[in-house]
MILOMAR-870497 format. One line per field, with one value per atom (N, C-alpha, C): residue number from 1; atom name; x, y, z. Coordinates in steps of 0.1 Angstrom, whole numbers, plus 5000, padded with zeros to 4 digits. Example, Ala and Ser with C-alpha at 12.3 -4.5 7.8 and 13.67 -1.06 7.14 Angstrom:
// residues 2
drenpa c(1	1	1	2	2	2) $
zati c(N	CA	C	N	CA	C) $
X c(5132	5123	5132	5128	5137	5129) $
Y c(4943	4955	4967	4978	4989	5000) $
Z c(5078	5078	5078	5071	5071	5079) $
***
This chain:
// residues 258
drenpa c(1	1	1	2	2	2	3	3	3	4	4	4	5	5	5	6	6	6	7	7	7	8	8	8	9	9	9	10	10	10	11	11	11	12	12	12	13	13	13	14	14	14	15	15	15	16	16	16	17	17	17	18	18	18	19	19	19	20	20	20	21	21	21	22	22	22	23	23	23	24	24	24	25	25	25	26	26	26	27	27	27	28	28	28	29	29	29	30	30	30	31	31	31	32	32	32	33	33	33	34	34	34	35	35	35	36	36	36	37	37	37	38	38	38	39	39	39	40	40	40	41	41	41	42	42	42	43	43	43	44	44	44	45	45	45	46	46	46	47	47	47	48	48	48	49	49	49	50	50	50	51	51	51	52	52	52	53	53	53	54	54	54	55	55	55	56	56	56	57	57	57	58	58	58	59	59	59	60	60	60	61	61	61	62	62	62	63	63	63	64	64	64	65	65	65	66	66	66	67	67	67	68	68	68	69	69	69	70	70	70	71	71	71	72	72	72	73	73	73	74	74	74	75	75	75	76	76	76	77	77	77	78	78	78	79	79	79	80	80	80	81	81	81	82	82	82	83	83	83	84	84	84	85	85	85	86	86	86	87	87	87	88	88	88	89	89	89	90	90	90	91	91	91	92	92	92	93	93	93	94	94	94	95	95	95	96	96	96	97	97	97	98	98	98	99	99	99	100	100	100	101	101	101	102	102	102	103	103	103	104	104	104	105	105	105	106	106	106	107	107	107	108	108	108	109	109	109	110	110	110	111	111	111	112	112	112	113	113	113	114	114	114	115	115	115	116	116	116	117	117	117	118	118	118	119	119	119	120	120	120	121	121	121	122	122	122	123	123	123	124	124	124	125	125	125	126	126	126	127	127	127	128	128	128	129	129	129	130	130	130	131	131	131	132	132	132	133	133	133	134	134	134	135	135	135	136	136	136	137	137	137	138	138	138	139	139	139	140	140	140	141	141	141	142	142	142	143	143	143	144	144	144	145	145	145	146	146	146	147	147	147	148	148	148	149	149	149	150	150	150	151	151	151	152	152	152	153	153	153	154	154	154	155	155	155	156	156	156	157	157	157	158	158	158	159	159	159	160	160	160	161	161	161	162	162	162	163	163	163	164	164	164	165	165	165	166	166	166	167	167	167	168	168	168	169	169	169	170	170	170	171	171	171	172	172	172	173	173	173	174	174	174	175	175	175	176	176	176	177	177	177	178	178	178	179	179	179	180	180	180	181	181	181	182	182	182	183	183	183	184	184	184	185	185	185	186	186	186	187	187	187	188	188	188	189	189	189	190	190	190	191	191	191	192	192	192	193	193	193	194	194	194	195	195	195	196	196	196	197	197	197	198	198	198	199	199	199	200	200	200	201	201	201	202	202	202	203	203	203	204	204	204	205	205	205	206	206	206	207	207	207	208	208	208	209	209	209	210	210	210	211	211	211	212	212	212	213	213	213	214	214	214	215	215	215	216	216	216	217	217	217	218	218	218	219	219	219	220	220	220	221	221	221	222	222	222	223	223	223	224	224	224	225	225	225	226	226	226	227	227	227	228	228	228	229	229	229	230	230	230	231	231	231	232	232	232	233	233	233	234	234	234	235	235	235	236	236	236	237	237	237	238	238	238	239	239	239	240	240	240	241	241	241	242	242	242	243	243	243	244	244	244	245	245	245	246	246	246	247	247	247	248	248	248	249	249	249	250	250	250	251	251	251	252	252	252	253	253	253	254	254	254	255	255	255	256	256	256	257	257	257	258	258	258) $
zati c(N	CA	C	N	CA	C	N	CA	C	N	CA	C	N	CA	C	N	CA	C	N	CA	C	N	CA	C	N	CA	C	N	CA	C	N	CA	C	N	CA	C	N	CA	C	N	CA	C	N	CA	C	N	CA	C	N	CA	C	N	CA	C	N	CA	C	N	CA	C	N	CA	C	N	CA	C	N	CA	C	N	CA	C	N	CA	C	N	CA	C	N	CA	C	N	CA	C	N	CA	C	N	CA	C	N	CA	C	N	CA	C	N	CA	C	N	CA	C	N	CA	C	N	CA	C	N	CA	C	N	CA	C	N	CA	C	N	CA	C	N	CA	C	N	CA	C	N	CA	C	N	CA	C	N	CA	C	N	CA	C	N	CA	C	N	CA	C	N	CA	C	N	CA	C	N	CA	C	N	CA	C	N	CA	C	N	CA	C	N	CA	C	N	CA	C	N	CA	C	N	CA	C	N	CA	C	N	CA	C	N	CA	C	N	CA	C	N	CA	C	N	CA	C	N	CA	C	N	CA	C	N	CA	C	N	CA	C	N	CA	C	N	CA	C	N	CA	C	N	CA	C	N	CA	C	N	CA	C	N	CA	C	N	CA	C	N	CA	C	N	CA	C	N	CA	C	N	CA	C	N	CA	C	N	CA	C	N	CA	C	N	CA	C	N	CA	C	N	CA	C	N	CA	C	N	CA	C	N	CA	C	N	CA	C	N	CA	C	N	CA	C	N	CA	C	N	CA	C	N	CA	C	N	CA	C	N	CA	C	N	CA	C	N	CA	C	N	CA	C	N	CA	C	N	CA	C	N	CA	C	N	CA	C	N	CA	C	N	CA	C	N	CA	C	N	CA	C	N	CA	C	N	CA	C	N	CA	C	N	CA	C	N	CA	C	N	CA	C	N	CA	C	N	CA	C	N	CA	C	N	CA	C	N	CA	C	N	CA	C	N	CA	C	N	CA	C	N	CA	C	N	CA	C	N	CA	C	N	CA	C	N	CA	C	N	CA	C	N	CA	C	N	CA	C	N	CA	C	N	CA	C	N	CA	C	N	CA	C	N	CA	C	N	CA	C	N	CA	C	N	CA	C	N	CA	C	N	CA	C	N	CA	C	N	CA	C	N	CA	C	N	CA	C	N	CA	C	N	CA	C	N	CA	C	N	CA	C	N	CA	C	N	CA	C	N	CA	C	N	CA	C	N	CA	C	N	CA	C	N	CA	C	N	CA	C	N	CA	C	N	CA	C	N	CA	C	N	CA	C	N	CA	C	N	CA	C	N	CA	C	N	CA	C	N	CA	C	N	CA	C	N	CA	C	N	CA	C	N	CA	C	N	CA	C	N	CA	C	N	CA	C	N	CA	C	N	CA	C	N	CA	C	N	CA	C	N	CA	C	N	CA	C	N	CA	C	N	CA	C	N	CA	C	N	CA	C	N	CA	C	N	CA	C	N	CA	C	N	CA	C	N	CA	C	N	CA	C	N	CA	C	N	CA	C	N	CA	C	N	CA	C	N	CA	C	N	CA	C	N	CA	C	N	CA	C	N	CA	C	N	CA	C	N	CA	C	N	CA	C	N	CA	C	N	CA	C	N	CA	C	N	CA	C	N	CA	C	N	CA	C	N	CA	C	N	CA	C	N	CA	C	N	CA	C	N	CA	C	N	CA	C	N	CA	C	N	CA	C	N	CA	C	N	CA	C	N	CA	C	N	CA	C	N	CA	C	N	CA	C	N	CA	C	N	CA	C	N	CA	C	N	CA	C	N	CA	C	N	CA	C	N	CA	C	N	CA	C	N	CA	C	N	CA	C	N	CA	C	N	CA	C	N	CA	C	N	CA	C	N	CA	C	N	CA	C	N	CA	C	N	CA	C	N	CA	C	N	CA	C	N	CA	C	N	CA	C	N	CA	C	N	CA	C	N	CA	C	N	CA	C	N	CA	C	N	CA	C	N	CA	C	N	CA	C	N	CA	C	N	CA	C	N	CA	C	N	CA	C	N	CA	C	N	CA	C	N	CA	C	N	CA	C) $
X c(5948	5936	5926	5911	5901	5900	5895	5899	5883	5876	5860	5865	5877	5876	5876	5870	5869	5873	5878	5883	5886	5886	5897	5890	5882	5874	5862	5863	5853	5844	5828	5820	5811	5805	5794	5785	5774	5766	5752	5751	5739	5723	5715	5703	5698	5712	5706	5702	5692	5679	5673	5675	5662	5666	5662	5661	5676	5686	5694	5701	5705	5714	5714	5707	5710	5712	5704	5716	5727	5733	5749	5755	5749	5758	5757	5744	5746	5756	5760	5765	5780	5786	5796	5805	5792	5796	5795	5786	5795	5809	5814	5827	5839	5837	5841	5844	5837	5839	5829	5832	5829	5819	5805	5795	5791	5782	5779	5764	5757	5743	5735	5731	5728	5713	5706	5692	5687	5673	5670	5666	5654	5654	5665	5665	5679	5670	5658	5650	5652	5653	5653	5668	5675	5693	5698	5694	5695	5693	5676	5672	5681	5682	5696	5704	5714	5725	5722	5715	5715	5715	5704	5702	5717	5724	5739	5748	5748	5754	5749	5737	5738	5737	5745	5748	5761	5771	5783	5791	5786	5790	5787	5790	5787	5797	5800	5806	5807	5801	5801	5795	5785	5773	5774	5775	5769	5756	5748	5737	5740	5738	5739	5727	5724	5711	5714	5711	5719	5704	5700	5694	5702	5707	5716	5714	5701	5700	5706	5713	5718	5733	5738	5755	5760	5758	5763	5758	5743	5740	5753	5753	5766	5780	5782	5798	5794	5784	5782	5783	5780	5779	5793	5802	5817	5823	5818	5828	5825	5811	5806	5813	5815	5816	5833	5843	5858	5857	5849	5852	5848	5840	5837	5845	5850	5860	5872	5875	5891	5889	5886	5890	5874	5877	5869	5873	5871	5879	5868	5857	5848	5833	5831	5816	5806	5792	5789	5771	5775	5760	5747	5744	5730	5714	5718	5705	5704	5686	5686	5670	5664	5647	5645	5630	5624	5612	5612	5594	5584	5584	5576	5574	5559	5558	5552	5558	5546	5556	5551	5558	5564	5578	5585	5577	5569	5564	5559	5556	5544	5559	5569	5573	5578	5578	5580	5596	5601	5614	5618	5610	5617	5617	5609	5610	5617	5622	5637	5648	5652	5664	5666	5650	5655	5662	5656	5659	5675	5681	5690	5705	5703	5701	5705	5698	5696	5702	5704	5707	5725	5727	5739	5749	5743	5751	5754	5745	5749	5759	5763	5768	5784	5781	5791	5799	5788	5797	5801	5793	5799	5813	5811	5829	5841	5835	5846	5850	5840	5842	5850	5848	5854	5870	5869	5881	5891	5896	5908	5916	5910	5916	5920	5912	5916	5928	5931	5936	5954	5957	5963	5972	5963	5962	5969	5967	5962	5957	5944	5936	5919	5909	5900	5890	5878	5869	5853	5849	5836	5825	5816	5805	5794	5790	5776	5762	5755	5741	5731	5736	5727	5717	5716	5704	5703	5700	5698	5687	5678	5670	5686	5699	5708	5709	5708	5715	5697	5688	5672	5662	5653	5642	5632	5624	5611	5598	5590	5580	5572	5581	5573	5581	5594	5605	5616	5613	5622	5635	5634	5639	5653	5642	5654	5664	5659	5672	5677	5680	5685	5698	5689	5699	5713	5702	5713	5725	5718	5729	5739	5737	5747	5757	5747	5760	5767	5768	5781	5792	5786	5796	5803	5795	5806	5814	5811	5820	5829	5833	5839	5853	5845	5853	5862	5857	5865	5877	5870	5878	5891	5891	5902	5910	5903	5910	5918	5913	5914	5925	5925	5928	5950	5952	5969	5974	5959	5962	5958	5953	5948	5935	5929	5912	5903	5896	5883	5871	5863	5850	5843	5830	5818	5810	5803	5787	5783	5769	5763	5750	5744	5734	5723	5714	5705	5692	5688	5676	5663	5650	5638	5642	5641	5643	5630	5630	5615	5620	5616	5623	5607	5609	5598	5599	5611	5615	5606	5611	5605	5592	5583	5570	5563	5563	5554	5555	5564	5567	5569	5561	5563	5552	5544	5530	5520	5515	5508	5512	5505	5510	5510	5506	5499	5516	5516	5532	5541	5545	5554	5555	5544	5543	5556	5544	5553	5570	5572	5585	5593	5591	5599	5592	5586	5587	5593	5604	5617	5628	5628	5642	5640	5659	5659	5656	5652	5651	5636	5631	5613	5609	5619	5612	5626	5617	5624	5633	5644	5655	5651	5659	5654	5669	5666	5675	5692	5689	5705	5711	5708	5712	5720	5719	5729	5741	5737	5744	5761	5760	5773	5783	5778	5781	5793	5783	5787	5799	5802	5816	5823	5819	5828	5839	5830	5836	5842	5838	5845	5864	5862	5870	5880	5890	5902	5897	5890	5887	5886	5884	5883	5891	5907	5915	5915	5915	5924	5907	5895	5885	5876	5879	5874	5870	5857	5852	5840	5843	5825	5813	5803	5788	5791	5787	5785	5769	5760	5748	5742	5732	5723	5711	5707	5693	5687	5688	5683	5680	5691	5687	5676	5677	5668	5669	5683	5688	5695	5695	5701	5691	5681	5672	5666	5657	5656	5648	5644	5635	5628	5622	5618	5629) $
Y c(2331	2324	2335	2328	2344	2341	2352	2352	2343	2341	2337	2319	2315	2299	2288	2280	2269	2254	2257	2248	2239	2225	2216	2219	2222	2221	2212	2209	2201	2206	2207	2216	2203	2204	2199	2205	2205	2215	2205	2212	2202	2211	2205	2215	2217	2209	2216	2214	2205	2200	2210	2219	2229	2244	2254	2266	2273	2279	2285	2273	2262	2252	2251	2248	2240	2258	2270	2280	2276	2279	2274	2266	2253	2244	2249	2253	2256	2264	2272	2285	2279	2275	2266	2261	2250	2239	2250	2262	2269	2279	2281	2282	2273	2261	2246	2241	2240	2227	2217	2208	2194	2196	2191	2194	2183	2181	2172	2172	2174	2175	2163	2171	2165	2172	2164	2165	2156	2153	2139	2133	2138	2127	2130	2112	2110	2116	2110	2114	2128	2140	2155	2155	2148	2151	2151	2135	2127	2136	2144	2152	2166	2169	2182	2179	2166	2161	2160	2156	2153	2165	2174	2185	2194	2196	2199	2194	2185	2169	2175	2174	2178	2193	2202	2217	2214	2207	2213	2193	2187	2177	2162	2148	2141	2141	2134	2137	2151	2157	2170	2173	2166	2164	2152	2149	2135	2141	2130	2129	2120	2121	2113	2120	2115	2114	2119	2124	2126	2135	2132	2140	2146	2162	2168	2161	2158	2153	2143	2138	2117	2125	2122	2122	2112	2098	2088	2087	2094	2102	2111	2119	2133	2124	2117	2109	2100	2095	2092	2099	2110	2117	2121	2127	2131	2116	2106	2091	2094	2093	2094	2104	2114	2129	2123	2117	2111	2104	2092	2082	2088	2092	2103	2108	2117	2131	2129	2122	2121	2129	2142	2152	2168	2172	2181	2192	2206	2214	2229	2227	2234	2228	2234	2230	2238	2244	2246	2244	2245	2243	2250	2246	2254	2248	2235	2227	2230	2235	2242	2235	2239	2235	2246	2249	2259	2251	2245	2238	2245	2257	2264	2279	2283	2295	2300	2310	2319	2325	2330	2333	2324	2331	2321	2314	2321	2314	2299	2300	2282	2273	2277	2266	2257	2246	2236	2231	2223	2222	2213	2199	2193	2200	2213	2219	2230	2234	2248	2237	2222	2216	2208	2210	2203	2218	2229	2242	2237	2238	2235	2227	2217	2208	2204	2206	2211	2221	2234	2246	2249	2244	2246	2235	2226	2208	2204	2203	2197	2201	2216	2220	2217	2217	2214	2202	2194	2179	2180	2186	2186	2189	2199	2205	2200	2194	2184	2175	2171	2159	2163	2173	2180	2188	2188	2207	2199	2185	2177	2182	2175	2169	2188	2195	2215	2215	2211	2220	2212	2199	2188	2198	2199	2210	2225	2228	2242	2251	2246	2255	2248	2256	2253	2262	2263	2272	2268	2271	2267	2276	2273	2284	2280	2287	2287	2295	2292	2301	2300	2316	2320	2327	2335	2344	2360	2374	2383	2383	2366	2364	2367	2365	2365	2376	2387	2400	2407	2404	2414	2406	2408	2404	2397	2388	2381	2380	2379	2376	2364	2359	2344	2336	2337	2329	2328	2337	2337	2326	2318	2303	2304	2299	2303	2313	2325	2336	2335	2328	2326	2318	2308	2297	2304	2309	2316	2326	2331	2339	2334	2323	2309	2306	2307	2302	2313	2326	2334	2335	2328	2326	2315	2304	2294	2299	2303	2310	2312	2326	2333	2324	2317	2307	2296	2296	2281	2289	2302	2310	2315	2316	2317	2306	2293	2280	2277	2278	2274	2282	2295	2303	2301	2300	2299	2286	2278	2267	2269	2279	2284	2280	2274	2278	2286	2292	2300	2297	2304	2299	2311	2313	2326	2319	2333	2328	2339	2335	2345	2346	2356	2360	2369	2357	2363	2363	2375	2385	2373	2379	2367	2366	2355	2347	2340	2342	2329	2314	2307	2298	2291	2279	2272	2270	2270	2269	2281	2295	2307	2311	2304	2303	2312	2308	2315	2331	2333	2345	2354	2351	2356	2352	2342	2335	2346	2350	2357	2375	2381	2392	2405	2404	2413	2412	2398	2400	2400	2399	2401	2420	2423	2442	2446	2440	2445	2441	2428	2425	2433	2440	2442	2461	2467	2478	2489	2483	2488	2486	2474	2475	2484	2482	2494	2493	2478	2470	2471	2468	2464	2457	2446	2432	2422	2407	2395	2393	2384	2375	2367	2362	2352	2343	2326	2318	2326	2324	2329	2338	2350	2362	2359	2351	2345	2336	2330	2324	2331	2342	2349	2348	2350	2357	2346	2331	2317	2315	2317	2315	2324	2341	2342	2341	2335	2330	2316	2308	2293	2299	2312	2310	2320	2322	2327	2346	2346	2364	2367	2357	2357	2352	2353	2344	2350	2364	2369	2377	2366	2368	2359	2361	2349	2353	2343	2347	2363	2363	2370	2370	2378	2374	2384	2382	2389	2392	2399	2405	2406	2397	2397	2401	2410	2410	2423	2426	2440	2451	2452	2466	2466	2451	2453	2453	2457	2456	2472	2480	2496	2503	2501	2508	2520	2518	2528	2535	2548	2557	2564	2574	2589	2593) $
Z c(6341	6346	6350	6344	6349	6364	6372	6386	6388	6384	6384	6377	6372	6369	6380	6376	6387	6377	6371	6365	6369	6370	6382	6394	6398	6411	6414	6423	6430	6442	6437	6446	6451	6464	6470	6476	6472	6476	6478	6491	6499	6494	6496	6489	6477	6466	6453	6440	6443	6441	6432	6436	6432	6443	6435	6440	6445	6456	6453	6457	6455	6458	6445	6437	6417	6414	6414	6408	6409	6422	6426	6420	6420	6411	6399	6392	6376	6368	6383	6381	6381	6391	6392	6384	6376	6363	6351	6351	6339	6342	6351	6351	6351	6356	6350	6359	6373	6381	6383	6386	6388	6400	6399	6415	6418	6427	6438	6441	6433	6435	6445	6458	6466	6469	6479	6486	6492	6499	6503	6493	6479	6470	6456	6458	6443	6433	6430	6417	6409	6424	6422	6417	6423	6422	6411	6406	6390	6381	6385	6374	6369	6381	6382	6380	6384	6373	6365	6355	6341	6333	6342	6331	6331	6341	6338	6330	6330	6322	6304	6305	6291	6285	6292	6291	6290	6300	6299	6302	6296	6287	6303	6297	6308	6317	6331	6345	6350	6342	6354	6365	6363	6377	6383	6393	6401	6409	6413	6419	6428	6447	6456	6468	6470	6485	6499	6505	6517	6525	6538	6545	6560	6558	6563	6582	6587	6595	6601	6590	6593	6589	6601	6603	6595	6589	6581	6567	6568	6553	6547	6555	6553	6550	6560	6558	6542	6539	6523	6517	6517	6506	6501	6510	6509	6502	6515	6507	6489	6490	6475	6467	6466	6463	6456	6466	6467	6459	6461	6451	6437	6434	6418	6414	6423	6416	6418	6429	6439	6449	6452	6460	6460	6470	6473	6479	6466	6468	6476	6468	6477	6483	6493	6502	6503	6499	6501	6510	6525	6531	6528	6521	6514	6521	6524	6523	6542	6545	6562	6565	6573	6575	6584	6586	6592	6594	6602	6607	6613	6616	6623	6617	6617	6612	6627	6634	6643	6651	6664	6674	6685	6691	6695	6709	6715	6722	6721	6714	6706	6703	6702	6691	6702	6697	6706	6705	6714	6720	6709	6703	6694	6678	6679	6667	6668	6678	6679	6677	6682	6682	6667	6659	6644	6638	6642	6633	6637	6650	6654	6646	6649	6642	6630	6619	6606	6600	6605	6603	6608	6615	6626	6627	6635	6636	6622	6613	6602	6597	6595	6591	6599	6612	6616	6611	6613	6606	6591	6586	6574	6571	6576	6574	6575	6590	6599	6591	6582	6569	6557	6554	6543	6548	6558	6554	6556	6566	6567	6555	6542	6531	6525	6528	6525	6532	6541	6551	6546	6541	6542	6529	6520	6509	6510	6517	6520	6515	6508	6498	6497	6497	6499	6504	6497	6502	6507	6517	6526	6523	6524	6520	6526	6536	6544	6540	6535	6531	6543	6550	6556	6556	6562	6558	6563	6560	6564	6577	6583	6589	6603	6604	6616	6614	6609	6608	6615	6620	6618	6624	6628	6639	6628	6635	6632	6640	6636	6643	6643	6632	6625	6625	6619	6620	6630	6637	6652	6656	6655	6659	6643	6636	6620	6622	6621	6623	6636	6648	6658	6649	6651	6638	6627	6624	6608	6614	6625	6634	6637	6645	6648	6636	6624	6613	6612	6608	6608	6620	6633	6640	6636	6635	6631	6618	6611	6599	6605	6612	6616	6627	6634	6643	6636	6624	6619	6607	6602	6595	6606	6616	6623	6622	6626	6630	6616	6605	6595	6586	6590	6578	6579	6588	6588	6577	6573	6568	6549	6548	6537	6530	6540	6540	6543	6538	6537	6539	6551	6553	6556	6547	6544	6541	6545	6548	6537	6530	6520	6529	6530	6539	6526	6518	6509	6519	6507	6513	6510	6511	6505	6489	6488	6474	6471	6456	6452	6455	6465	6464	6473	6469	6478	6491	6492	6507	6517	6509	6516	6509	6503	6499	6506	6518	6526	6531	6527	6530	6514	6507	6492	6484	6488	6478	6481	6497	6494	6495	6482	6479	6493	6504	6514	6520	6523	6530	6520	6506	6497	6496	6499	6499	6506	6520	6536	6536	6530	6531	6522	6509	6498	6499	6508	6509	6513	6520	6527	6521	6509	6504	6494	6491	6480	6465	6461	6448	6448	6458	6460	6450	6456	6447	6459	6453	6461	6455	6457	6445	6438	6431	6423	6424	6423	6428	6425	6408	6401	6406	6414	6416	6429	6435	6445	6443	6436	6428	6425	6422	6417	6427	6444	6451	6457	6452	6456	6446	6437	6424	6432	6435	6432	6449	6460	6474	6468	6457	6457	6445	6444	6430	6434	6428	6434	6437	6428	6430	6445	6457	6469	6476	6474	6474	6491	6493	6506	6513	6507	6519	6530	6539	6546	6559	6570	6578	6574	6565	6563	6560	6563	6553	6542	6531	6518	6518	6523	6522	6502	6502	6485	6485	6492	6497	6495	6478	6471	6479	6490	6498	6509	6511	6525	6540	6542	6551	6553	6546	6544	6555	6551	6562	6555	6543	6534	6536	6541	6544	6535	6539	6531	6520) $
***
C-alpha cells in the first residue's frame, strides 16, 4: 500500500467550496477517498462535487450545506456525510471567518466572539461529532487549518490570529485525549495563500510586497500547495504524527535576513 493511499476513506472537509478546502478534497479524491464537500451555499458545493465526480468517476463527491456557525447545521452534515458513505474516517476543519480588518482596539465584542466562534467552537463541535465513531475504531485522522497568523503578530488581523492560536491548542489537547485510542489531530498552519478569503491582504500589490519580502520564496501560496500537506496528515505516511502544526508558508516564518 502507497503510504499517500486513501483508498476506502472518508474525508469531510468544511470550507470547500472553493480555494484551500476544494484543493484538499481534489487532492484527496485523487488519491482515492470518498469527500464531503461542504460550505454555506449547495450551488458552490454541487458545483465542486460534480466537477470531481466527473475526474475520478460518479459518488465520489457528495455536496451538503452546512454554516459552521449552526451547531444542527454541523450535526447534518455528519448525519449526512453517514448516511452517503457509512462512516467517517477523516475531518478536516478548513471552513473559519475574519470579520474585521484593523486594530484590535475598534473591534467590537460581537465581532471578536464570531472570529471566536467560527474559528474555535465550531471546530469544537465538530469533532465532538466526528471522533466517537474514530475512536470506537481506533483509527482516524483530524485536521485543523490554521494559520502561521497563531505562530506571529498583526496589526490588522489581531483577533484572527488569537483565534488560530487557540486552534493548535485545541490540537494538541484532544491529540493527548485521543491518541491512546489511535486518533490523530494536526493542525496545518499555511502562510498567505491566493485565496478570496485572504484577498485583502494580497489584491493590493503595496501590501503583497511587504508581506512576501521576508519570506524565503517571496511569493504567496497558491490553494494546491497545501493541499499535500492535508493527504499526507489524512494518509498513513503520518501514521505515528499527531498534535502538531506542519508550517506551508514559503519561508515566512524563518526570519530571513541580510
Amino acid at each position: 500500500m502507497s503510504l499517500f493511499d486513501l483508498s476506502g476513506k472518508v474525508a469531510v472537509i468544511t470550507g470547500s467550496s472553493r480555494g484551500i478546502g476544494r484543493a484538499i478534497a481534489e487532492a484527496m479524491a485523487e488519491q482515492g477517498a470518498k469527500v464531503v464537500i461542504s460550505s454555506r451555499k449547495i450551488a458552490a458545493c454541487r458545483a465542486t462535487a460534480d466537477a470531481i465526480n466527473a475526474v475520478h468517476g460518479a459518488g465520489t463527491a457528495m455536496a451538503c450545506t452546512a454554516n459552521i456557525s449552526s451547531k444542527d447545521e454541523l450535526k447534518a452534515l455528519v448525519d449526512a456525510a453517514r448516511m452517503e458513505f457509512g462512516r467517517i474516517d477523516v475531518l478536516v476543519c478548513n471552513a473559519a471567518s475574519n470579520p474585521y480588518y484593523g486594530p484590535m482596539a475598534d473591534i467590537s465584542d460581537e465581532q471578536f466572539r464570531k472570529i471566536f466562534d467560527n474559528n474555535v467552537l465550531s471546530n469544537h463541535w465538530l469533532i465532538g461529532m466526528v471522533a466517537p465513531e474514530m475512536l470506537e475504531r481506533r483509527d482516524g485522522s483530524i485536521i485543523i487549518i490554521s494559520s502561521i497568523g497563531g505562530l506571529t503578530s498583526s496589526t490588522v488581523i489581531g483577533a484572527y490570529n488569537v483565534s488560530k492560536a487557540a486552534d493548535f491548542q485545541l490540537a494538541r489537547n484532544l491529540a493527548a485525549e485521543y491518541g491512546p485510542f489511535g486518533v490523530r489531530v494536526n493542525c496545518i498552519a499555511p502562510g498567505l495563500v491566493r485565496t478570496d478569503f485572504a484577498r485583502a491582504l494580497w489584491e493590493n500589490p503595496q501590501t503583497l510586497e511587504a508581506v512576501t519580502a521576508g519570506s524565503a520564496l517571496r511569493r504567496i501560496g497558491e490553494p494546491h500547495e497545501i493541499a499535500g500537506a492535508a493527504v499526507y496528515l489524512a494518509a498513513p505516511a503520518s501514521a505515528f504524527t499527531t498534535g502538531q502544526a506542519i508550517i506551508v508558508d514559503g519561508g515566512a516564518t524563518i526570519g530571513v535576513g541580510l
